[in-house]
MARNU-678926 format. One line per field, with one value per residue (C-alpha): residue number from 1; residue in one letter; z, y, x. Coordinates in nm, 4 decimals, always signed. Example, Ala and Ser with C-alpha at 12.3 -4.5 7.8 and 13.67 -1.06 7.14 Angstrom:
BEGIN
nr	(1:2)
rest	(a:s)
z	(+0.7800:+0.7140)
y	(-0.4500:-0.1060)
x	(+1.2300:+1.3670)
***
This chain:
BEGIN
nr	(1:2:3:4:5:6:7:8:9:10:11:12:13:14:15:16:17:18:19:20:21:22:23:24:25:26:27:28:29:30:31:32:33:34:35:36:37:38:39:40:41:42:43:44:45:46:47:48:49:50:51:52:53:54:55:56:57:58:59:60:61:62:63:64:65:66:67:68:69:70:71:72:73:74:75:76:77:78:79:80:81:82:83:84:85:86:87:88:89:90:91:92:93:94:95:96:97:98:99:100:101:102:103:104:105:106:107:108:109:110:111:112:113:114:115:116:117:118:119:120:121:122:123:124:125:126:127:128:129:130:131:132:133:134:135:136:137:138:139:140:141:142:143:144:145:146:147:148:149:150:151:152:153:154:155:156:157:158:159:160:161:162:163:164:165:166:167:168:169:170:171:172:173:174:175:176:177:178:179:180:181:182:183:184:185:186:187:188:189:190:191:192:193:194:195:196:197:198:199:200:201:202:203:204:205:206:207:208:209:210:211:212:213:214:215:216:217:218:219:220:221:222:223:224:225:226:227:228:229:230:231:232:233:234:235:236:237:238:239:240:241:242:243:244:245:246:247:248:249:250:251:252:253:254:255:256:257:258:259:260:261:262:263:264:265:266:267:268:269:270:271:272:273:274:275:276:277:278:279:280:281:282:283:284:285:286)
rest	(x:x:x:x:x:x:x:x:x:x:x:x:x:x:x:x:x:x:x:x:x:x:x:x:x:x:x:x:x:x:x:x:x:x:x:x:x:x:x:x:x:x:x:x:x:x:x:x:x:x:x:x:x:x:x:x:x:x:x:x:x:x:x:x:x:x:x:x:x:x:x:x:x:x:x:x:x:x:x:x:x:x:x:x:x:x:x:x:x:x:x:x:x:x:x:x:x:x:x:x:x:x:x:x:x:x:x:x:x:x:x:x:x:x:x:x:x:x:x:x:x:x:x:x:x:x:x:x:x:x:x:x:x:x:x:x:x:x:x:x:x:x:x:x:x:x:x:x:x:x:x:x:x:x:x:x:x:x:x:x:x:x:x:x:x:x:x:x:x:x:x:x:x:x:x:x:x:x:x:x:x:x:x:x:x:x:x:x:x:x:x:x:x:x:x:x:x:x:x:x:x:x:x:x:x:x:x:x:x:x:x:x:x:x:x:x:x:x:x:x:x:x:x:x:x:x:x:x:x:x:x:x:x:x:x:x:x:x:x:x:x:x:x:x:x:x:x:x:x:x:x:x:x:x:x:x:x:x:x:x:x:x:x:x:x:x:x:x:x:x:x:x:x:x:x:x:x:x:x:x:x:x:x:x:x:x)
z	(+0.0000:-0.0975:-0.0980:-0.1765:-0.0558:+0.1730:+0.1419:+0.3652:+0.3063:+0.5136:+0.5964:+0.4564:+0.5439:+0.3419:+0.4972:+0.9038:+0.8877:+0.7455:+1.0727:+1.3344:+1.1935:+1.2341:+1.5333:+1.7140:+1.8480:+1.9730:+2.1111:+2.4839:+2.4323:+2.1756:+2.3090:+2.2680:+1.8787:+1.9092:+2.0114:+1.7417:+1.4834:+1.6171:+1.6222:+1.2516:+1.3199:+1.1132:+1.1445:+1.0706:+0.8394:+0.7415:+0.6351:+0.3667:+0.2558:-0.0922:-0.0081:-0.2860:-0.2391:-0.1025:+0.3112:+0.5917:+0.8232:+1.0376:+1.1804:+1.3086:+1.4470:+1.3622:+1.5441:+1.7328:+1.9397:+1.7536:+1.8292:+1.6724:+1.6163:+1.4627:+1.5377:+1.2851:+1.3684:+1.6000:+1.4390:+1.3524:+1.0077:+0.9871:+1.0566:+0.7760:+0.5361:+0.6862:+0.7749:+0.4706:+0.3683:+0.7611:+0.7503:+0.4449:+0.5638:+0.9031:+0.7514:+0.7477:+1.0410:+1.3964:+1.6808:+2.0403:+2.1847:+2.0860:+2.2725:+2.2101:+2.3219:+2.4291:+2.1949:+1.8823:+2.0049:+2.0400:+1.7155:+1.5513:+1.7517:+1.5222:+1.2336:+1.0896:+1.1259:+1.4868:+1.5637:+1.5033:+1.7518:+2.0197:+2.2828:+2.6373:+2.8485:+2.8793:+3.0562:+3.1261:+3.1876:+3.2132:+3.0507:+3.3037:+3.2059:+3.3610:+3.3153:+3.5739:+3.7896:+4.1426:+4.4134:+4.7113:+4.8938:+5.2312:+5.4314:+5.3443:+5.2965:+5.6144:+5.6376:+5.5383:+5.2199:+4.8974:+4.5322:+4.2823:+3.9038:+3.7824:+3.5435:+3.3898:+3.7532:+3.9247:+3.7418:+3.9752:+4.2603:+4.0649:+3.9167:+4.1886:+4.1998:+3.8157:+3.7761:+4.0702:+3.8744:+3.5777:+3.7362:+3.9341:+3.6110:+3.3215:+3.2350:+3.2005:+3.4698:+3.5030:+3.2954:+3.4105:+3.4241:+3.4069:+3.5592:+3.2006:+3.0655:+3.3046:+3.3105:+2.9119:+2.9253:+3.2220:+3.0501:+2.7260:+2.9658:+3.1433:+2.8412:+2.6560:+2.9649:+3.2767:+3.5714:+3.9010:+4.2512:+4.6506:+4.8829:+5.2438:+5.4601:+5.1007:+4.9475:+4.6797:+4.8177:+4.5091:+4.1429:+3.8371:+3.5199:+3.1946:+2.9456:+2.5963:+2.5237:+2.2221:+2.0742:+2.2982:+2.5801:+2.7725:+2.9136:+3.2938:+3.4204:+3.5950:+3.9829:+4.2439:+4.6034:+4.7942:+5.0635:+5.3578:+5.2646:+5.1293:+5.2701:+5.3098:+4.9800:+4.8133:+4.4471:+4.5128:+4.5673:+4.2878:+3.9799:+4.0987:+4.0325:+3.6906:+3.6417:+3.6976:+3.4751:+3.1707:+3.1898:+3.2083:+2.8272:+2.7343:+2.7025:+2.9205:+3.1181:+3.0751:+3.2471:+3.2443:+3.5267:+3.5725:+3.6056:+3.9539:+4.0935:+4.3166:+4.5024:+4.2939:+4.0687:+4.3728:+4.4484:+4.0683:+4.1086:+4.4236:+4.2486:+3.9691:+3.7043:+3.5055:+3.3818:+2.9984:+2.8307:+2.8373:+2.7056:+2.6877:+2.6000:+2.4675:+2.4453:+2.2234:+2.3361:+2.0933)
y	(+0.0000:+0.3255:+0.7069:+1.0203:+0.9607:+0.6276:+0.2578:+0.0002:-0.3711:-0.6586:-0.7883:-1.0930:-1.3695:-1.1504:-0.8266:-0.9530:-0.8659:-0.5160:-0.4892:-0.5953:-0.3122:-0.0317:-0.1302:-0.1920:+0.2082:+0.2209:-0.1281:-0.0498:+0.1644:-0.1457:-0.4625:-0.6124:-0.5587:-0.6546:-1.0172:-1.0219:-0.9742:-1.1796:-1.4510:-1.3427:-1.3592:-1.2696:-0.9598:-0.7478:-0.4298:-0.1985:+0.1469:+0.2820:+0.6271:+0.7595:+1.0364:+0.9917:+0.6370:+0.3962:+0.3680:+0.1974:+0.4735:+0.2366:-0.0642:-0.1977:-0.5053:-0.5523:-0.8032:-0.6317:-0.4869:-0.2316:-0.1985:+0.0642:+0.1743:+0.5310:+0.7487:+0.9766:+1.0517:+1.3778:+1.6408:+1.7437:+1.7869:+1.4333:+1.2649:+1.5216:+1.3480:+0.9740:+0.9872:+0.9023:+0.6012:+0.5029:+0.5960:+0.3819:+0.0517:+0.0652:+0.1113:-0.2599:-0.3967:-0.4409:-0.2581:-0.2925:-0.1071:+0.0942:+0.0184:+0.2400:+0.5524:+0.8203:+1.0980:+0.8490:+0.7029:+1.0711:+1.1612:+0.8400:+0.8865:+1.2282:+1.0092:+1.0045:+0.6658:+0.6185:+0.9618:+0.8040:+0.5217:+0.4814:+0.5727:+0.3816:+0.4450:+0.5522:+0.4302:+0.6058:+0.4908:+0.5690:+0.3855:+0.3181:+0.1019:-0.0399:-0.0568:-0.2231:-0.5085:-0.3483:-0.3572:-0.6524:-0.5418:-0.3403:-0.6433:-0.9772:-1.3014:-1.4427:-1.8620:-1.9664:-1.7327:-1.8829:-1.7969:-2.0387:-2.0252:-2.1190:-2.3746:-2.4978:-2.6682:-2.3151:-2.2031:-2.2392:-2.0707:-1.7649:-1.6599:-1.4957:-1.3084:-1.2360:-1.1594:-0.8562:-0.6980:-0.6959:-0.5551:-0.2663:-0.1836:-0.2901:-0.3696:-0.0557:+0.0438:-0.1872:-0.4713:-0.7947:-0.9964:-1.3288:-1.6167:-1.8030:-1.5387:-1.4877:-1.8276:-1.8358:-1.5817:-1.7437:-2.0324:-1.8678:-1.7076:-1.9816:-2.1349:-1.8145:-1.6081:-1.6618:-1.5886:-1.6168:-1.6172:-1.5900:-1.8552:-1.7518:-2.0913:-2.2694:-2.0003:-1.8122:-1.4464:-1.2535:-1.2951:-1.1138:-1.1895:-1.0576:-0.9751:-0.9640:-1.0676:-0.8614:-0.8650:-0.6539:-0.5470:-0.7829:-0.6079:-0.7113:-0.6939:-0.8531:-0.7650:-0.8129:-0.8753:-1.0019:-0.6620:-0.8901:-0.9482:-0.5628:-0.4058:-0.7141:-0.6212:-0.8960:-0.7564:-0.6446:-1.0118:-1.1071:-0.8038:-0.8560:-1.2174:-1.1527:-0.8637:-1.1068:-1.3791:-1.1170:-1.0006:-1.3379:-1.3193:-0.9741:-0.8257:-0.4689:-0.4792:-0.2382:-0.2078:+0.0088:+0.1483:+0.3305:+0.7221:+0.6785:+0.4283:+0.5961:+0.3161:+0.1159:+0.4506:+0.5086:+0.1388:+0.1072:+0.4250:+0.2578:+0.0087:+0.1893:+0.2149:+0.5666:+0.7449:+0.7540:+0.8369:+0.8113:+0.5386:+0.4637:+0.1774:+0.2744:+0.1127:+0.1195:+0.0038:-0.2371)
x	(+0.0000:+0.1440:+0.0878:+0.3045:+0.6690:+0.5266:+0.4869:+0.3442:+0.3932:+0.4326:+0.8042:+0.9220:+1.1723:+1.4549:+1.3428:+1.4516:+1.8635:+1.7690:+1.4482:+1.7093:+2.0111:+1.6738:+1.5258:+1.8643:+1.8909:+1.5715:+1.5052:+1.4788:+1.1700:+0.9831:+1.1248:+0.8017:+0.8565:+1.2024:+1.1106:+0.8508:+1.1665:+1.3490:+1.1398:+1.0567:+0.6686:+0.3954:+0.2068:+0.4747:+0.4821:+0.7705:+0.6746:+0.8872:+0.9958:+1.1284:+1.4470:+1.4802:+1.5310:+1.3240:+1.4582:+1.2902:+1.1073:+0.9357:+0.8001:+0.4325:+0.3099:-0.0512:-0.2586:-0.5421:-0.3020:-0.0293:+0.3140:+0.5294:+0.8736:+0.8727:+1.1370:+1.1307:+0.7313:+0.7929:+0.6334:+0.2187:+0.4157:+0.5618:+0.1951:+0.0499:+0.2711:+0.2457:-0.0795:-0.3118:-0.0732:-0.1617:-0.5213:-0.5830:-0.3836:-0.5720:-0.9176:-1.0005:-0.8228:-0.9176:-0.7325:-0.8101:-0.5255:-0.1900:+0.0953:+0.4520:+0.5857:+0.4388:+0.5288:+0.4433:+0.1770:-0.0536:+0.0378:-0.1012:-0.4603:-0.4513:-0.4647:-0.8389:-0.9309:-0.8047:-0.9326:-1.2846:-1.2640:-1.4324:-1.1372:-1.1638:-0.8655:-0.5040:-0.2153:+0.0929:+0.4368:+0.7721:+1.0476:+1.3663:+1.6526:+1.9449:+2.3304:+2.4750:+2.3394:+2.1419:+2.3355:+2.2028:+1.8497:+1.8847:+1.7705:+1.8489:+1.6024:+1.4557:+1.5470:+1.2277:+1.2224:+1.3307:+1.3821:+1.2774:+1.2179:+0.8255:+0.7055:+0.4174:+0.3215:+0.3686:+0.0684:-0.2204:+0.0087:+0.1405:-0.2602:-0.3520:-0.0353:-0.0206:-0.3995:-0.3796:-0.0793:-0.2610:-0.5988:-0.3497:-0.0795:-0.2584:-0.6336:-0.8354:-1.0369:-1.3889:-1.2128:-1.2988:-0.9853:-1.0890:-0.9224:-0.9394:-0.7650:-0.4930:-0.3937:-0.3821:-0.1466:+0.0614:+0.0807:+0.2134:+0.4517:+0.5535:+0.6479:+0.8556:+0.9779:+1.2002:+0.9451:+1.0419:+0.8498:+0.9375:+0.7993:+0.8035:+0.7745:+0.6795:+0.4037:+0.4423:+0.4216:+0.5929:+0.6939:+0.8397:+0.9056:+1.0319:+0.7966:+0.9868:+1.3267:+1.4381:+1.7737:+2.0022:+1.7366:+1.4923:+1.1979:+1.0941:+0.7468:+0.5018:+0.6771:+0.3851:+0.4040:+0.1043:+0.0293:+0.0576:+0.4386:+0.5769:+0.8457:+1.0501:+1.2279:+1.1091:+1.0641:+1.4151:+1.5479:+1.3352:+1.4393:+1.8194:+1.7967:+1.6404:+1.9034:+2.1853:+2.0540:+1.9988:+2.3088:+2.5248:+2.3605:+2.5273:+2.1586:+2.0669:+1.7959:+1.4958:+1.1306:+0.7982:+0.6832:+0.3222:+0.3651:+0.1691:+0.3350:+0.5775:+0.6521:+0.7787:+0.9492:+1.1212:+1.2423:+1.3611:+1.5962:+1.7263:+1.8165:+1.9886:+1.7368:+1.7357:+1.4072:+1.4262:+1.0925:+0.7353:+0.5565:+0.1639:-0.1258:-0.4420:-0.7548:-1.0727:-1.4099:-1.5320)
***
């Protein structure tokens, strides 16, 4: 699909060396997209631009939910002149929710046929990454506290856990988050990602998880701590253990944090994280 200087098409196998080169500078703020490369799914579309010749300009994942890389979208101007190539490949698909940085991500609800969807909710986040691996919690682990990595059998004692963070950092308000589909997506994590949870005297009190491994960056996420148990650094313990096993693979270490969680803001500069950027998920009503 094509308009004035832009063209839209969907990647194929040859296309994934020349992805991986343009996503690699901006990979900590779209890991999610990353992985999606690397894995050389489906679903993927490159936007190109004539200057005069043909150069990539961007990258979209498309599958109800859209992910975007688009650097070079940072102007009203820029969307004038990308949008109707935009507007007229997203006329016929389905999008429940945007996911990408912040700055991108409110230009591209200008575009027309966003613009006339029925808008439900915004999240905000902020984008902190890592350099060097967090230094050990103020307090230690108590004896009966242990660190252990989840499987498949973990997944009945982590949903509780895992569908609370998703109601508090996540769903959009008055979203029913059923336990069907929690443990779907556990189970698809449980399968891709390194989760790990802290048992105090052999129950599972706290996990976290990463979220995307991309090619240079894995994203962490999914750091909840049951309110009975906070304040015993736990999520520390837990995000230094995932810190150290990230970077044994030469990969930095990045996370998302929501702009009204303090808390756990605070806690991630403790432990050496640095604000970067802001970063947002929309949703549309159906």
């Amino acid at each position: 699909m094509s308009q004035g200087n832009f063209l839209i098409r969907s990647a194929v196998k040859t296309d994934f060396p020349l992805l991986e080169t343009f996503i690699l500078p901006y990979e900590h703020f779209c890991v999610q997209l990353a992985s999606f490369i690397r894995r050389k799914e489906k679903d993927i579309y490159i936007i190109f631009k004539s200057s005069p010749l043909p150069e990539i300009w961007g990258i979209i994942y498309l599958n109800k939910a859209l992910f975007h890389c688009l650097p070079f979208l940072k102007t009203e101007e820029d969307l004038n002149n990308f949008s109707p190539v935009l507007n007229d490949f997203l006329e016929d698909k389905k999008i429940k929710t945007i996911i990408g940085t912040k700055t991108q991500t409110e230009l591209l609800l200008k575009t027309p046929v966003l613009k006339a969807k029925n808008l439900n909710q915004k999240n905000f986040y902020t984008l902190m990454t890592l350099q060097t691996l967090p230094p050990d919690a103020p307090a230690p682990l108590n004896p009966c506290d242990e660190i252990k990595r989840c499987t498949e059998y973990d997944l009945e004692n982590i949903l509780d856990l895992q569908k609370k963070y998703l109601i508090k950092e996540v769903a959009p308000a008055g979203k029913k988050v059923t336990d069907l589909e929690c443990s779907l997506g556990l189970k698809e994590m449980l399968k891709n990602q390194l989760v790990l949870a802290l048992t105090s005297d052999g129950e599972i009190v706290s996990k976290a998880n990463t979220n995307a491994i991309g090619i240079n960056w894995v994203q962490l996420g999914g750091v909840y701590t049951h309110p009975l148990y906070r304040n015993n650094y736990y999520a520390w313990h837990l995000i230094r253990v995932l810190c150290y096993r990230i970077m044994k693979t030469q990969k930095s270490v990045c996370l998302f944090v929501k702009e009204k969680n303090t808390p756990a803001s605070n806690l991630y500069k403790r432990m050496g994280f640095s604000e970067k950027e802001g970063f947002e998920i929309v949703y549309f009503t159906a």
